[in-house]
N, C-alpha and C positions, 0 to 999 in steps of 0.2 A: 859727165863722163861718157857718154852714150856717142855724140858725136864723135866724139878725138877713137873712140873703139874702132867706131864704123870704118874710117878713115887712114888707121893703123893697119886693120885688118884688107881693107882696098889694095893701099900701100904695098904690102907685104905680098900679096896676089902676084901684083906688078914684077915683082923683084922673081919672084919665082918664075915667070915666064920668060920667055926668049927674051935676048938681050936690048937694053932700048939707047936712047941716046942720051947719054952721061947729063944732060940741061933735065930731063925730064925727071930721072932719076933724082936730080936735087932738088927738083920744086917739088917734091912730092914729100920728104922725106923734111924741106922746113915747111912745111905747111903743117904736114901730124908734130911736129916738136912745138911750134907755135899754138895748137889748139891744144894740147897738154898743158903746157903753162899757164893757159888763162882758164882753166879747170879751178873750182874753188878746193880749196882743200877744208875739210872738219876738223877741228879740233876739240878732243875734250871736256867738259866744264869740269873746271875745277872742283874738286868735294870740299863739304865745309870741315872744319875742324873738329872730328870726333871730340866732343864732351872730355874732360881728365873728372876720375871717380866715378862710383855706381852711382846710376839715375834717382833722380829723388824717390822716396817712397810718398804711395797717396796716401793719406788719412784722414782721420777726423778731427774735430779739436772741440774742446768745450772750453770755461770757464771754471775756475775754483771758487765757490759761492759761500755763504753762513746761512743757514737754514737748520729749522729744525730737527733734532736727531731723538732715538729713544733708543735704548738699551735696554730688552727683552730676553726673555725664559722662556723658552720653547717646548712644549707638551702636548701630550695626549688627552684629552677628558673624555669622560663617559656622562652622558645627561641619566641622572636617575628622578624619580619623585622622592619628595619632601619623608611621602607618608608610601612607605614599601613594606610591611607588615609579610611575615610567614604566618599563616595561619597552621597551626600544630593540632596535634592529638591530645584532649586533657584527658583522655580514657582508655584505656585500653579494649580493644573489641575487634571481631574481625568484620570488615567493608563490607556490605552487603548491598548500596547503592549509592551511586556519584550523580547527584543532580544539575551541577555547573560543570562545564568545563573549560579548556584554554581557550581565550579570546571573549566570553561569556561575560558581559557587564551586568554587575551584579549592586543590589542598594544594602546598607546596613543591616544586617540582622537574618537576613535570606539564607536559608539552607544551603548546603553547597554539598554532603557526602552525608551519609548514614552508617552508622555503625550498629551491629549483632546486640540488644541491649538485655538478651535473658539473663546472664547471670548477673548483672546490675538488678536488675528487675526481682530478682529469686532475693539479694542482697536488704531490697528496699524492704520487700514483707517480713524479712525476718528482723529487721530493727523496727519495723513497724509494729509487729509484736512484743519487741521488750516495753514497748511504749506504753503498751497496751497494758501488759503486765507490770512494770514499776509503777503504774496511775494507779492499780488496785491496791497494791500494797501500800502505797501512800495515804491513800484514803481511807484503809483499815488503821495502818497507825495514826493518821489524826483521830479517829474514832476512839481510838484506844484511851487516848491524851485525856479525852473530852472524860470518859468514865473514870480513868484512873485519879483525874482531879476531885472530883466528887465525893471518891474515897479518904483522898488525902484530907481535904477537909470533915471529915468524922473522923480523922486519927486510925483508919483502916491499913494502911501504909506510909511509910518511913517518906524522908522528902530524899534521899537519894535513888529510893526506885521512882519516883516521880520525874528525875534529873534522868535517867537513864532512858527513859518512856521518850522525853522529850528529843535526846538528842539520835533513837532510833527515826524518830517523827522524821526530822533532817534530814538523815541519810537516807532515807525514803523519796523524801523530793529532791533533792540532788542525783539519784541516779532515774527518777523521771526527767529529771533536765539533760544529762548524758544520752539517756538514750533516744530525748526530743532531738539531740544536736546529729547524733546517729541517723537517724532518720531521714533528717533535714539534707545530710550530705551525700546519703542513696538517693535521695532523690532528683537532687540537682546533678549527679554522676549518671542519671537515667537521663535525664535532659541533656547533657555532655554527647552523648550519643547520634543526635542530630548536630552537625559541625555547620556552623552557619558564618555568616562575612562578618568580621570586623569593624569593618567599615565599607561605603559606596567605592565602586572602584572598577578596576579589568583586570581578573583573573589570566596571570602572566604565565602561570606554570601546573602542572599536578604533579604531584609525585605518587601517586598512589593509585592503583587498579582493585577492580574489584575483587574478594576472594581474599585478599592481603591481610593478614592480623596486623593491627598498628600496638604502641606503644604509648604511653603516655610522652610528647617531646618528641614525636615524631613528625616531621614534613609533611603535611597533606597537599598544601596549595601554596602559592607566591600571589600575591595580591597588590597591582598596584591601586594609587590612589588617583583619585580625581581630581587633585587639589594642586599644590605648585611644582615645580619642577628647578631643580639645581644641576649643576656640575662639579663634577669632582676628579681632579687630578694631581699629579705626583709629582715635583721638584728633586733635585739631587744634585750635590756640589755647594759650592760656593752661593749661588743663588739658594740654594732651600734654606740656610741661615737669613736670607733675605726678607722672607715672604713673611708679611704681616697683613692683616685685615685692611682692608679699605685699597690696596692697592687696585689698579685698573686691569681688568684682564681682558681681552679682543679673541674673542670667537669665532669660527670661519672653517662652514664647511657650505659644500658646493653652490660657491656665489653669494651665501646669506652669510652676512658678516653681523655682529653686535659685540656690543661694549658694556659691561657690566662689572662689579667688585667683589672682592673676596672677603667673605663675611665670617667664615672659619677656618681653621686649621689646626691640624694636631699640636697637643702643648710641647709634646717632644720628637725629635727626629728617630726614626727606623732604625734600631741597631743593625738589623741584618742587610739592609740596601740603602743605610743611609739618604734618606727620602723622607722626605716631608709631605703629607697631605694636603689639600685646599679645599672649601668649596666655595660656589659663587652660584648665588641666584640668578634663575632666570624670569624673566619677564611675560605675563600671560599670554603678549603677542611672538613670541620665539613657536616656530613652526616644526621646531625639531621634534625628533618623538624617541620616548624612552628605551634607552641601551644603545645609541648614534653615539656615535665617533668623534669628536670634535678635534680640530688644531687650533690650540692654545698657545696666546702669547700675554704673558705675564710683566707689564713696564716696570722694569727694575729703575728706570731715571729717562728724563728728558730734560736736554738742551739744546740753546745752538750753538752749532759746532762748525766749521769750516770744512766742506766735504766735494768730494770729485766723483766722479762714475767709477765703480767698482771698475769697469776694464781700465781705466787708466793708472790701475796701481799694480806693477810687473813684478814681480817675485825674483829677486836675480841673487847671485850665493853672496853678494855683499847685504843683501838685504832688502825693502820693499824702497823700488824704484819711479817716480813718475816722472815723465819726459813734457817739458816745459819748452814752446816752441815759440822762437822768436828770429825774425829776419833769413824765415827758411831755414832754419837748421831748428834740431832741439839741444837741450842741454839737457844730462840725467840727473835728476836730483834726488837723494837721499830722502825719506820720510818715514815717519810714526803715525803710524795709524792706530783708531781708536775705536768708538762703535760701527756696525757693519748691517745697516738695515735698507733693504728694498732696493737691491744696487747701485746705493753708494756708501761712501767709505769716508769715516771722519780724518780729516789730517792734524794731526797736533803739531808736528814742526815739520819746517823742511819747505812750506813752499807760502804763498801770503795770496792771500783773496784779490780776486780778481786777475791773476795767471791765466795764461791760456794754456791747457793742457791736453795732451794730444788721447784720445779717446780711442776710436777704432785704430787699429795696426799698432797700437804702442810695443805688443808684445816684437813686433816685428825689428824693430828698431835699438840702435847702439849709441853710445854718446857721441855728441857731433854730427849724426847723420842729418842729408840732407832733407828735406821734405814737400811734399806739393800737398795743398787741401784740396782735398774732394771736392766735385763739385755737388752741388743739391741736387734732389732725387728730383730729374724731371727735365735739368738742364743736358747740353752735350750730347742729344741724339741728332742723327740727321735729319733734314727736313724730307714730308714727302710733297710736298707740295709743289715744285717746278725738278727737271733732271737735273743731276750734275754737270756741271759743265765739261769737256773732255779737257784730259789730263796737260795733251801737246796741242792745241791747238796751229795749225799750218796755215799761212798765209797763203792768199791766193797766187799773188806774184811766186812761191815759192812752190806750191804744185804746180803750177803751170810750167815750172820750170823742171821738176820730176819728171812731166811726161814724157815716154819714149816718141822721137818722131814717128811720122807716119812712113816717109820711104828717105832712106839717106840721099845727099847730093850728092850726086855722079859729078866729077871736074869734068871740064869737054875734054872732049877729045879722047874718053877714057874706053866709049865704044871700038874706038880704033885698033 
């Protein structure tokens, strides 16, 4: 276009100047008409035909498999020991000193609090005295017994004061055995006084300060044991009619998982929270420690079951949906689902093993919609390894033919 300008523009100069001679005037005028026409002209490229319908959607797709399933009871447990003992007051007295305390591992029989034991003590001497005193009179009336037989045999007296002699003798050594047992029970009420362990164990709690009058049945310490350790938690619903002994229960707090069964539970259900109890042993290597938390799941049944990705089962107001994808499109099909563990989802009807079923983006998607699979995580980037190539690439014959000349041709004669 550059030349046929230049030559226009020439042209046009010409005409505007003083008048010339009519031959000149028309070679001038087919010369620019003839370099115009042989001007290429550009046209358009044609656009391809816009797509008819929305663009397929990307997604995932998996497979509908048979694989094992369990249907579980979901709970809290608390780990306690086997042997958790309160250790209580059998005396009443007021604290006078706490020898153990929280955290305190302590062995069988070890002190652990002391109690005020004078009026125990004032108690002991004075049954120690009746003792003292029903022994003498015991011993006067056998004495008695021994002289008043002597008599009877010379006919000095009757055989029913002889009988009377005798059964005073009795009552004499029966209230020296009363008050042997009086005695016996001050003094073991003196002993009560020092509160010592139960058993070997860790001293988990006090409830008691010093200065405090206790009660007989009162709280002094919480005492765990040294010995085994269990779990105990709570069912409700449907499932706590369930639970029986021997089933499998799966333990799982931070990272440490174990499998162990349930060896008890209460004979009857909670009237007030309808809840059933459990427990289940643990094992000497479980690293938990007493009053921990655990997440409980209790296997109510296991089979195999025919099951998809939890995400590929869509919730829609007709009911639960999975999109089954075949020749680029899917199709929505109707299903029942069953057990629902560890993100997937049993299917009982509606679709058959071995389906491909559309996973990620299902929710996204309508019946009949079209589809594209994703591709794998890794493919579809660009490379960095050589440049792109440019978009238009231009021939050479064809910039050379862009460039502007360097100076227009002048016709002869046009100096003139």
């Amino acid at each position: 276009m550059l030349p046929s300008y230049f030559l226009l523009r020439a042209c046009a100069c010409r005409l505007t100047m003083k008048p010339m001679k009519h031959q000149y005037r028309l070679l001038c005028l087919t010369l620019a008409a003839t370099l115009a026409a042989c001007q290429p002209t550009e046209t358009p490229a044609a656009k391809p035909a816009a797509p008819k319908g929305p663009p397929p959607v990307v997604v995932s797709l998996g497979k509908a498999t048979v694989q094992p399933l369990e249907r579980r009871a979901m709970s809290l447990a608390v780990v306690e020991s086997v042997n958790s003992p309160q250790v209580l007051a059998e005396v009443a007295g007021r604290v006078i000193g706490v020898v153990a305390d929280v955290g305190s591992r302590v062995k069988a029989g070890q002190p652990l609090l002391m109690l005020d034991a004078a009026d125990l003590g004032n108690s002991l001497a004075a049954d120690q005295a009746d003792v003292a005193r029903f022994k003498a009179l015991a011993v006067q009336q056998q004495q008695n017994v021994v002289r008043y037989r002597d008599l009877l045999d010379k006919g000095f007296i009757s055989p029913a004061k002889m009988d009377e002699l005798v059964a005073q003798q009795h009552a004499a050594d029966e209230q020296l055995t009363a008050a042997q047992a009086r005695a016996a029970n001050s003094r073991r009420a003196v002993g009560k006084t020092t509160v010592v362990a139960p058993m070997a164990g860790v001293i988990d709690a006090r409830m008691v300060n010093i200065g405090e009058y206790v009660v007989p049945g009162k709280a002094l310490f919480s005492l765990t044991g040294n010995g085994d350790k269990r779990v105990r938690f709570a069912l409700s619903g449907r499932e706590a009619a369930a639970i029986v002994p021997g089933m499998t229960v799966r333990l799982n707090r931070d990272d440490l998982q174990l499998t162990t069964q349930i060896s008890d539970t209460r004979p009857a259900i909670d009237t007030k929270n309808g809840m059933i109890e459990a427990l289940a042993p643990l094992p000497p290597s479980a690293a938990w420690r007493i009053g921990q938390t655990l997440t409980t799941a209790v296997v109510l049944e296991s089979r195999p079951a025919l099951a998809v990705p939890q995400i590929s089962v869509v919730e829609r107001p007709a009911g639960s949906v999975v999109y089954v994808a075949k020749d680029g499109k899917v199709k929505a099909q109707r299903v029942k689902t069953g057990i629902r563990e560890d993100g997937k989802v049993e299917i009982l009807s509606g679709i058959a093993e071995g389906d491909t079923v559309v996973t990620d983006g299902a929710g996204f998607l309508s019946d009949g919609a079209a589809i594209r699979p994703a591709k794998p995580a890794g493919q579809g980037k660009p490379s960095t390894a050589s440049p792109a190539p440019a978009a238009n690439p231009v021939p050479p014959a064809t910039a050379a033919a862009t460039q502007p000349p360097a100076a227009a041709a002048t016709p002869a004669g046009a100096a003139r």
